[in-house]
ZAMARGU-4260 file (C-alpha; in steps of 0.2 Angstrom, whole numbers, plus 5000, padded with zeros to 4 digits):
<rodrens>
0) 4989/5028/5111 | 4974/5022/5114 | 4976/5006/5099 | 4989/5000/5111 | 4974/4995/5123
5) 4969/4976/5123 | 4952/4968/5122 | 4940/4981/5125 | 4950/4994/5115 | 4950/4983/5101
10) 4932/4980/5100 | 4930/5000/5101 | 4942/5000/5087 | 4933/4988/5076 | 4917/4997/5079
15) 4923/5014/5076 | 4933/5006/5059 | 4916/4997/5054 | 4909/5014/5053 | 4920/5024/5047
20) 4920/5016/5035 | 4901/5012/5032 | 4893/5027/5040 | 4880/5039/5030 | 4889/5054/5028
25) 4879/5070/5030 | 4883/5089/5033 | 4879/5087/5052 | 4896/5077/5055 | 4906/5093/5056
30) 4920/5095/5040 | 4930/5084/5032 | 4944/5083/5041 | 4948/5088/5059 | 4964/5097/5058
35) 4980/5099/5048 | 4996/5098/5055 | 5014/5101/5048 | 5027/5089/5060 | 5044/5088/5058
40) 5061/5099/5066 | 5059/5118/5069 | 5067/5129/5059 | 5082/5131/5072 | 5103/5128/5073
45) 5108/5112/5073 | 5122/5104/5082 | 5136/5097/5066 | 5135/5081/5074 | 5119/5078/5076
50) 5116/5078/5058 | 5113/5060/5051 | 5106/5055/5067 | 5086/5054/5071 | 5079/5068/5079
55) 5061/5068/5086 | 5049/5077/5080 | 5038/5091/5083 | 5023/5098/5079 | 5026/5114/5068
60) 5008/5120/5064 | 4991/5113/5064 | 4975/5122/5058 | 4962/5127/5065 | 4973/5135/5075
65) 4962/5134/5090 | 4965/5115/5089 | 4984/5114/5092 | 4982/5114/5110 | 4972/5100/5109
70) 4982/5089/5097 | 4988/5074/5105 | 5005/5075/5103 | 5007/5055/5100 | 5002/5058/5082
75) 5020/5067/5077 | 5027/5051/5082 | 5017/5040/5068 | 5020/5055/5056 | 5038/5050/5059
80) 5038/5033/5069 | 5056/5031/5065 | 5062/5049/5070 | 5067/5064/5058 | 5083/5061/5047
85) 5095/5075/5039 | 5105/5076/5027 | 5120/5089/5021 | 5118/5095/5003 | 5128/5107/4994
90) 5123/5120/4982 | 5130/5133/4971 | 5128/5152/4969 | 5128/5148/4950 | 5112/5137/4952
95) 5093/5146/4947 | 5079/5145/4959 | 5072/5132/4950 | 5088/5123/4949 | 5090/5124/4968
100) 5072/5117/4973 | 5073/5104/4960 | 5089/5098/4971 | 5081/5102/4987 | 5063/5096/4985
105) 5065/5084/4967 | 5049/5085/4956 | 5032/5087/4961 | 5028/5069/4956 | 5038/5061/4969
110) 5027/5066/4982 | 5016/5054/4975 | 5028/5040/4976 | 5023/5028/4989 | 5039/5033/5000
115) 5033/5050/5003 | 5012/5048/5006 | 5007/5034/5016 | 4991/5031/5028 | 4991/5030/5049
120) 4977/5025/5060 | 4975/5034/5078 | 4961/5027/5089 | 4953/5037/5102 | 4936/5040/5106
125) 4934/5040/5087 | 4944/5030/5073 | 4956/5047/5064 | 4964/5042/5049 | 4982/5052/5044
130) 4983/5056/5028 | 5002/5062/5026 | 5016/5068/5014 | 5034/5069/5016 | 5042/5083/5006
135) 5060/5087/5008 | 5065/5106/5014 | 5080/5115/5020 | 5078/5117/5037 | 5079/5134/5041
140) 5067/5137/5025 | 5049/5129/5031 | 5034/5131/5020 | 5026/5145/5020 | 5012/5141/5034
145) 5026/5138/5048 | 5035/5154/5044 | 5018/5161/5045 | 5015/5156/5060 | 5035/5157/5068
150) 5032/5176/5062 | 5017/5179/5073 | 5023/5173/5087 | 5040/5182/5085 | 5051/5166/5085
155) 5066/5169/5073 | 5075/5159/5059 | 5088/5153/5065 | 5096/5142/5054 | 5109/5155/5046
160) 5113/5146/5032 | 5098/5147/5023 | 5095/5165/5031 | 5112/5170/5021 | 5107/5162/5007
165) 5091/5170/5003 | 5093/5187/5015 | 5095/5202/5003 | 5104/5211/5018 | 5116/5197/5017
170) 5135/5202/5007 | 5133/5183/5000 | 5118/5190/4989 | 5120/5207/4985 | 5111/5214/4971
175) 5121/5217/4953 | 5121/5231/4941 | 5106/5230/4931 | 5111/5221/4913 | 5108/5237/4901
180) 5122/5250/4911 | 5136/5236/4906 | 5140/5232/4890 | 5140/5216/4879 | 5159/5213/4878
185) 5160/5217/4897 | 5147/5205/4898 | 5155/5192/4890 | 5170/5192/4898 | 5163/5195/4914
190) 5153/5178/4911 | 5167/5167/4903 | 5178/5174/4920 | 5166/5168/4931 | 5166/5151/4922
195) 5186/5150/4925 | 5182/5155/4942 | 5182/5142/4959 | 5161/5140/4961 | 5157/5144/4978
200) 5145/5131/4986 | 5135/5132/5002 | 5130/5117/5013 | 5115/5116/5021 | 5107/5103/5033
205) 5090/5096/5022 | 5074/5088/5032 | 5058/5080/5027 | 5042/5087/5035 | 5027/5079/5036
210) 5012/5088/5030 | 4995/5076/5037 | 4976/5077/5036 | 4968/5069/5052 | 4950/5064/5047
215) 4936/5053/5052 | 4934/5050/5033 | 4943/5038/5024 | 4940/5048/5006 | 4961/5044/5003
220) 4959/5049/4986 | 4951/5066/4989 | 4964/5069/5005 | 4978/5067/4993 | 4973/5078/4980
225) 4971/5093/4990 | 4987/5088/5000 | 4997/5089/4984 | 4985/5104/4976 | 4992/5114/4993
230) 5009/5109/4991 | 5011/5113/4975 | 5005/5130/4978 | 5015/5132/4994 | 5031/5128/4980
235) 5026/5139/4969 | 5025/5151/4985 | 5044/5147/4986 | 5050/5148/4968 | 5043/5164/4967
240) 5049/5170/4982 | 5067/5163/4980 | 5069/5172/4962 | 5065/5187/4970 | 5079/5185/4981
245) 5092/5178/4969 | 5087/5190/4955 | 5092/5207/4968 | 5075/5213/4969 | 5055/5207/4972
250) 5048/5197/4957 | 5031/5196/4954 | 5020/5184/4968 | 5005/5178/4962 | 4999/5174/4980
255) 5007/5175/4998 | 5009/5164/5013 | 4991/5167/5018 | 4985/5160/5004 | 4990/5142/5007
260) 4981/5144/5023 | 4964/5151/5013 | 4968/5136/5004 | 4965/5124/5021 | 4953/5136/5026
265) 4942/5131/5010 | 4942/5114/5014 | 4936/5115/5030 | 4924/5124/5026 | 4918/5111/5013
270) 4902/5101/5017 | 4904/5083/5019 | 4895/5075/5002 | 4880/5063/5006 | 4883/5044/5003
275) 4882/5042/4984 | 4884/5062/4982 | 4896/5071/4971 | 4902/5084/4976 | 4918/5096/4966
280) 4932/5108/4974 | 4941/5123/4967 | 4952/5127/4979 | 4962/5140/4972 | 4962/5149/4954
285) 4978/5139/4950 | 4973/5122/4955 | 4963/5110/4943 | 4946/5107/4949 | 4945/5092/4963
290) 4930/5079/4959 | 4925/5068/4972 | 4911/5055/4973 | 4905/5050/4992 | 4908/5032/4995
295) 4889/5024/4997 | 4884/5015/5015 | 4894/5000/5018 | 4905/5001/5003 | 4925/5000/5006
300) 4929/4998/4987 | 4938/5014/4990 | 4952/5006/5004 | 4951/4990/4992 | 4956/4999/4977
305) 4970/5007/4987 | 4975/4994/4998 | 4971/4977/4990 | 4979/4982/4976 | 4995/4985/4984
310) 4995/4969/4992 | 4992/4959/4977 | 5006/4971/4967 | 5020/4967/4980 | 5016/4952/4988
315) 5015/4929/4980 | 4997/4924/4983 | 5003/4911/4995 | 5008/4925/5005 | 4993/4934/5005
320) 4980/4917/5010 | 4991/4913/5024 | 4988/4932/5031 | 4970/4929/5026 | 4973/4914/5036
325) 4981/4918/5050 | 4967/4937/5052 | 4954/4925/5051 | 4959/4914/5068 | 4965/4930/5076
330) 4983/4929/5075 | 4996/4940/5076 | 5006/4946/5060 | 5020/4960/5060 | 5021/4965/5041
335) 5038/4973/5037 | 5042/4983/5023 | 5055/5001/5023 | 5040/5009/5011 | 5028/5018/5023
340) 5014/5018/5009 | 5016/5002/5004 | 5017/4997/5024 | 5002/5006/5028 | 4990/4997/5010
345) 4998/4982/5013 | 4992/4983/5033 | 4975/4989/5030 | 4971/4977/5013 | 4965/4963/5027
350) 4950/4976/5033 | 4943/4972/5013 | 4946/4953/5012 | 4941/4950/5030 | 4923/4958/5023
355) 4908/4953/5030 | 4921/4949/5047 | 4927/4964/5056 | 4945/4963/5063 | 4942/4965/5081
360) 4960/4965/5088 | 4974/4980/5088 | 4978/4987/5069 | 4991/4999/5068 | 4998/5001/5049
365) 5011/5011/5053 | 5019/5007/5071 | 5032/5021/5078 | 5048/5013/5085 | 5044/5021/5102
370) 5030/5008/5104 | 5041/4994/5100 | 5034/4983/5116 | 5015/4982/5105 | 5026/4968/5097
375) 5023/4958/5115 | 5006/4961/5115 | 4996/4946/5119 | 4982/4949/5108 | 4976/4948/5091
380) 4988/4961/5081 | 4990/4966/5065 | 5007/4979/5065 | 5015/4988/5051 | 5034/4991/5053
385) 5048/4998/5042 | 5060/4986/5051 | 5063/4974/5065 | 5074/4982/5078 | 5090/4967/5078
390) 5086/4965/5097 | 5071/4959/5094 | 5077/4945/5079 | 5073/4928/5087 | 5060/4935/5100
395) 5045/4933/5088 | 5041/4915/5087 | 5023/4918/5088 | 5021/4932/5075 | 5019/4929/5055
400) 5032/4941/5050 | 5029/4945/5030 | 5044/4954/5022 | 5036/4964/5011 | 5053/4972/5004
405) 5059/4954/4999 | 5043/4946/4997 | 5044/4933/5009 | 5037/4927/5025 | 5042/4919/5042
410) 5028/4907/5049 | 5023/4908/5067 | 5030/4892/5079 | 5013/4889/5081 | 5002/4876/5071
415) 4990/4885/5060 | 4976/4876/5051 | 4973/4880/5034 | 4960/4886/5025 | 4946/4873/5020
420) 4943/4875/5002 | 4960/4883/5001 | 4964/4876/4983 | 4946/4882/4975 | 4950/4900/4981
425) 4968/4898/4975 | 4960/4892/4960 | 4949/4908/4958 | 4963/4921/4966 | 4975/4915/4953
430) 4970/4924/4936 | 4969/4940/4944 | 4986/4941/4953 | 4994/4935/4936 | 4987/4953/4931
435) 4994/4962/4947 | 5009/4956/4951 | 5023/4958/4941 | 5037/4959/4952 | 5051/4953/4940
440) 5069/4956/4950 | 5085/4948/4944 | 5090/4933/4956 | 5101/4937/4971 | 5097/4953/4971
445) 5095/4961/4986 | 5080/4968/4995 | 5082/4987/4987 | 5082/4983/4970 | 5068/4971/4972
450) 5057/4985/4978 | 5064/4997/4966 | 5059/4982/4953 | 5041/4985/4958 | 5044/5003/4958
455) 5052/5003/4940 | 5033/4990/4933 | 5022/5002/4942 | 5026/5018/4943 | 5034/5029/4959
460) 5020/5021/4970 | 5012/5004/4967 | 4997/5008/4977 | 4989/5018/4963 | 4980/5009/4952
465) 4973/5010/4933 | 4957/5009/4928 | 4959/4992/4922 | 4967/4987/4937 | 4953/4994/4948
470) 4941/4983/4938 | 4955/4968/4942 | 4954/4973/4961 | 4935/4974/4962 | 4934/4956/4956
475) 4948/4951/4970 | 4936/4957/4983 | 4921/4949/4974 | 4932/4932/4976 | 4932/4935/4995
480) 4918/4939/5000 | 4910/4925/4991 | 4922/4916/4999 | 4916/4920/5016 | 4899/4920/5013
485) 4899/4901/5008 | 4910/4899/5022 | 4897/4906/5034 | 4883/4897/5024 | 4891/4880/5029
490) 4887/4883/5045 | 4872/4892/5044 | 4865/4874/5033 | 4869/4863/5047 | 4861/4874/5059
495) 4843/4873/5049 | 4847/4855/5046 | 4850/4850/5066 | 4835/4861/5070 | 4849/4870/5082
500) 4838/4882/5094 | 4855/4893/5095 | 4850/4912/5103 | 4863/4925/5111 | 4861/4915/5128
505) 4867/4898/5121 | 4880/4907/5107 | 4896/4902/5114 | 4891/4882/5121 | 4880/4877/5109
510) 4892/4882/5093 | 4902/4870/5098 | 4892/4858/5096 | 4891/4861/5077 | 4908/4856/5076
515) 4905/4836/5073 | 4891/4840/5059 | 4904/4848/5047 | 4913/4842/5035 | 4928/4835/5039
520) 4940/4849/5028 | 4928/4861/5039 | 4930/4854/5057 | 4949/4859/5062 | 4947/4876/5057
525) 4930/4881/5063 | 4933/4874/5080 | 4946/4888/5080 | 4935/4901/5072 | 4922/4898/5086
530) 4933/4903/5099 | 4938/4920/5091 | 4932/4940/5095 | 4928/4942/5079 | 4915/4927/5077
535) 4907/4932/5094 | 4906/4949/5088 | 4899/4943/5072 | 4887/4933/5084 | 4870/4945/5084
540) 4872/4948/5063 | 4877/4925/5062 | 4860/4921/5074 | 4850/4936/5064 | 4852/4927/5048
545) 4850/4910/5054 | 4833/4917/5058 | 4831/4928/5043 | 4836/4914/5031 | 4823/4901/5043
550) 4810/4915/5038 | 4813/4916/5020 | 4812/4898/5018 | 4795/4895/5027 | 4790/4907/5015
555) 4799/4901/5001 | 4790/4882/5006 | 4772/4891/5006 | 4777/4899/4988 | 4781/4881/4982
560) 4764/4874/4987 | 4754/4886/4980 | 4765/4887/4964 | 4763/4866/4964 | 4744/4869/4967
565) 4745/4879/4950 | 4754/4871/4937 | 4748/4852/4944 | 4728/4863/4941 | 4737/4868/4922
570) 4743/4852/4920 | 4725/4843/4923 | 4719/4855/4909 | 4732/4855/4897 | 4729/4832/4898
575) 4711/4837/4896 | 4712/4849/4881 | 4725/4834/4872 | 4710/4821/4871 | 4697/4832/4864
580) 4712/4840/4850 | 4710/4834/4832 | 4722/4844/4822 | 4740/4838/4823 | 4747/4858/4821
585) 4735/4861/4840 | 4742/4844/4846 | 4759/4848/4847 | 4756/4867/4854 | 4747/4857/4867
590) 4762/4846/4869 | 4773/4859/4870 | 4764/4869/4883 | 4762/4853/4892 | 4780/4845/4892
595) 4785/4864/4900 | 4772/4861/4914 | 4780/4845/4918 | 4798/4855/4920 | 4791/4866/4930
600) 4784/4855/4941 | 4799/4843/4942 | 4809/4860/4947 | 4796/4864/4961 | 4797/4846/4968
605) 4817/4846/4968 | 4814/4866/4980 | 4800/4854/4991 | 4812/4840/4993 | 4825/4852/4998
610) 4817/4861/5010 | 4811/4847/5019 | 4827/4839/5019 | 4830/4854/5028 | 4815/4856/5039
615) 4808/4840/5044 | 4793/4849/5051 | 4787/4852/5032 | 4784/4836/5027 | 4766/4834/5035
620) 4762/4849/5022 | 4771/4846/5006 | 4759/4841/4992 | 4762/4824/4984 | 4768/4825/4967
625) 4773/4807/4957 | 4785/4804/4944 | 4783/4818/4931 | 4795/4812/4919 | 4788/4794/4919
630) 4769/4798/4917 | 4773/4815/4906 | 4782/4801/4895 | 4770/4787/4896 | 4755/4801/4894
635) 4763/4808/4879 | 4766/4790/4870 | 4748/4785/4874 | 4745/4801/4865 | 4758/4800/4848
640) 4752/4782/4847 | 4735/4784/4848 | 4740/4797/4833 | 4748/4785/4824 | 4735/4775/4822
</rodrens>
């Protein structure tokens, strides 16, 4: 894939990543997502021993269909980057249709859980986003848009099993006498023999298949919802469909398999909302209406809500600033963690605290075992796997490996420097992940039970937050950001102050220079932060506001002077209007008014003395102002004495 490239496909990556996540969306950018695909095994036999073992996968459907030619086939390996498992499981003729998809697929909810939706990253010549879901399925049975499909191209069902088990042609279901021609004694006895009877079970071999939007849009929130909406319709499909056939004749089918794909259909068709635009979705008569607001330009609250909060959730802050850490001077961090959606937030909650910085080397949230060697990479990576293979245990000396599962974390062999300031953000970090993270587990327990912990405080998946913990998240981001942009502001202050004449030409030698002028907590770790991809890209934006903030304060220092010019004319007056006053009641309105001149002028001379502190070159222009306090004091006595008197 094309995130495995090294420097100059990392920069595309950032660049592509910066705008998908900060473009202006309008209609012209084509639909919101560019095509849905189901992955996983075909619906064929499989071999008894096989079962148990990792298959690889393949790519079952994708819509538009005109697109599946063009699909690059590398994206079934991060919709399973561990290869497809199967399982045996046994059911009984005695079971409903409800009974035997609540054993095959569960409940609805747990495609929510964070084990079964999760988020990939695929760069091309664009940044696509997979939105996936995992839902289990007999494998000879597939959802109804891959039999579709298998039936228009003629490709049989193989997997007899399931075949016998629904087929009405098959002597395993054959249809019974209708209830009414046999009567209630017979009826009863038949029943209470059957109970005494052996139950016959069947076994079938049970897959997951992964159901995945690829988009340029990172609308997670929306994705999701209409991947469920579908599947949910797609079950219904099934139920339906299954009670028909365990019943002995058709039951009533409220839609057919074409109606999942009208479904997809619908969405495609959908306009992509303006930024700041709502926009609402009624997909099918049966699904609740979908309301979705359009992220506004350059606002990634969205993934921060989602990802940010995941990381905060599962992981100790100490954790979390040495990542921070360790992103910021480029380094290279393998975060572990057997959850593919808590994998995947956990990966991508750097892109939100990194904010106004933009990663520049390889991302990859979810890495597939087949690119394994990525691990070797000498460049700036930030990977996201389930597990580390036990061949490559010892071989990572340079990588900050964070276990997510047990909430721990490896430091690389290499000296990092630490965060200046570090304490202060601690400080202000603090509050909010007491909120978060409430990862009680009982000690010694091992690393399952310790996710299942978090799984037990937050629900079946930790990366969906509440309102109130959305408000909590926002507040994190606020935190780092600020962060950043006094860190930036450091240098940007000694830049003014030393007059630097720092253009694109000079960037990368005279930077450098700036070293020796910082504070000393500052020095280590800025001499590092120089030499990254990720400051040089930041370069043009860094010199733009050294200029733009030279700019503001020439005019702020012209401001001052005529403000001084101002109150010094008010103050003249308001000395004046005292002397000629008799009446003590429009004395002390005149002392008032006058005492507030003097503040304002003391506040105007602390701005001067700053700014040319900062630029020497003003001091020819700045306008003398003596001690206000002492004279404003001294006037003012003259004037109660004289009062007095």
């Amino acid at each position: 894939m094309a995130e495995v490239n090294e420097s100059g496909g990392a920069r595309a990556a950032a660049h592509s990543l910066l705008h998908a996540l900060s473009s202006d969306h309008d209609q012209s950018q084509g639909s919101l997502f560019e095509y849905f695909a189901v992955v996983g095994l075909p619906p064929t036999e499989m071999v008894h021993e096989a079962v148990g073992t990792p298959q690889t996968p393949q790519l079952l459907y994708a819509f538009p269909e005109e697109k599946y030619e063009k699909i690059d086939q590398n994206i079934k390996h991060f919709c399973f980057p561990n290869g497809v498992e199967t399982r045996w499981i046994q059911t009984s003729r005695r079971m409903s249709s409800t009974d035997l998809h609540s054993v095959i697929f569960g409940s609805l909810t747990q495609l929510e859980s964070s084990e079964n939706s999760f988020i990939f990253l695929v760069t091309t010549d664009v940044l696509l986003f997979g939105v996936c879901v995992y839902v289990n399925e007999i494998l000879g049975d597939p959802s109804a848009l891959v039999r579709e499909k298998l039936q228009m191209t003629g490709d049989p069902f193989t997997d007899g099993s399931m075949k016998e088990k629904l087929d009405m042609d098959s002597p395993k279901r054959r249809p019974v006498a209708a209830a009414s021609a046999v009567p209630p004694a017979a009826r009863r006895e038949a029943f209470h023999a059957s109970l005494r009877r052996p139950v016959k079970t069947t076994t079938d071999v049970v897959t997951k298949r992964c159901y995945v939007f690829v988009t340029k849009y990172p609308f997670f929130s929306l994705h999701f919802e209409v991947l469920y909406g579908l599947l949910a319709r797609d079950r219904l499909y099934r139920l339906q469909r299954t009670q028909g056939m365990l019943s002995g004749g058709p039951a009533p089918i409220l839609g057919s398999e074409g109606e999942v794909a009208q479904i997809l259909a619908s969405y495609y068709a959908q306009p992509v909302p303006k930024a700041g635009e709502a926009a609402s979705f009624n997909l099918s008569s049966e699904l609740r209406n979908i309301k979705f607001v359009c992220p506004p330009l350059d606002d990634i609250t969205s993934l921060a809500d989602w990802a940010l909060a995941a990381s905060f959730k599962m992981l100790s802050l100490d954790i979390i600033l040495t990542m921070f850490a360790c992103a910021l001077l480029e380094g290279r961090i393998a975060i572990v963690c057997q959850d593919l959606g808590i994998l995947s937030a956990v990966s991508l909650s750097l892109i939100p605290m990194l904010q106004p910085i933009v990663w520049q080397g390889i991302l990859i949230p979810v890495l597939p075992s087949i690119m394994m060697d990525c691990l070797d990479a000498p460049v700036p990576i930030v990977l996201g796997i389930s597990e580390i293979p036990p061949e490559r245990e010892g071989t990572l000396g340079d990588l900050l490996v964070v276990d997510v599962d047990k909430n721990e974390m490896t430091l690389p062999n290499i000296h990092y420097e630490e965060l200046p300031n570090k304490k202060e953000l601690l400080a202000l970090l603090e509050p909010f992940h007491k909120k978060l993270f409430r990862r009680a587990a009982p000690a010694g327990s091992n690393t399952p039970s310790k996710l299942l912990s978090a799984r037990a405080t937050y629900g079946m998946n930790p990366c969906k937050t509440t309102d109130s913990e959305i408000e909590t998240v926002r507040c994190i981001q606020k935190v780092f950001t600020g962060y950043l942009d006094k860190f930036l502001d450091t240098f940007k202050h000694a830049i003014v102050k030393q007059n630097f004449d720092l253009h694109t030409a000079n960037f990368d030698t005279k930077i450098h220079d700036l070293v020796p002028l910082l504070a000393k907590n500052y020095r280590n770790f800025a001499k590092l932060f120089f030499e990254t991809q990720q400051f040089n890209f930041f370069q043009e934006k860094f010199i733009h506001s050294i200029k733009k903030k030279k700019q503001d304060d020439h005019e702020l220092f012209d401001r001052v002077q005529r403000l001084i010019k101002m109150e010094s004319e008010e103050k003249q007056a308001l000395e004046l209007q005292l002397k000629g006053l008799g009446s003590s009641g429009e004395r002390e309105r005149a002392q008032t008014e006058l005492r507030a001149c003097n503040g304002r002028l003391m506040e105007l001379k602390r701005q001067q003395d700053d700014l040319v502190a900062a630029y020497p070159e003003f001091s020819s222009r700045a306008t003398p102002i003596g001690d206000l306090e002492d004279k404003s004091q001294s006037f003012l006595g003259k004037l109660f004495g004289s009062s007095k008197k």
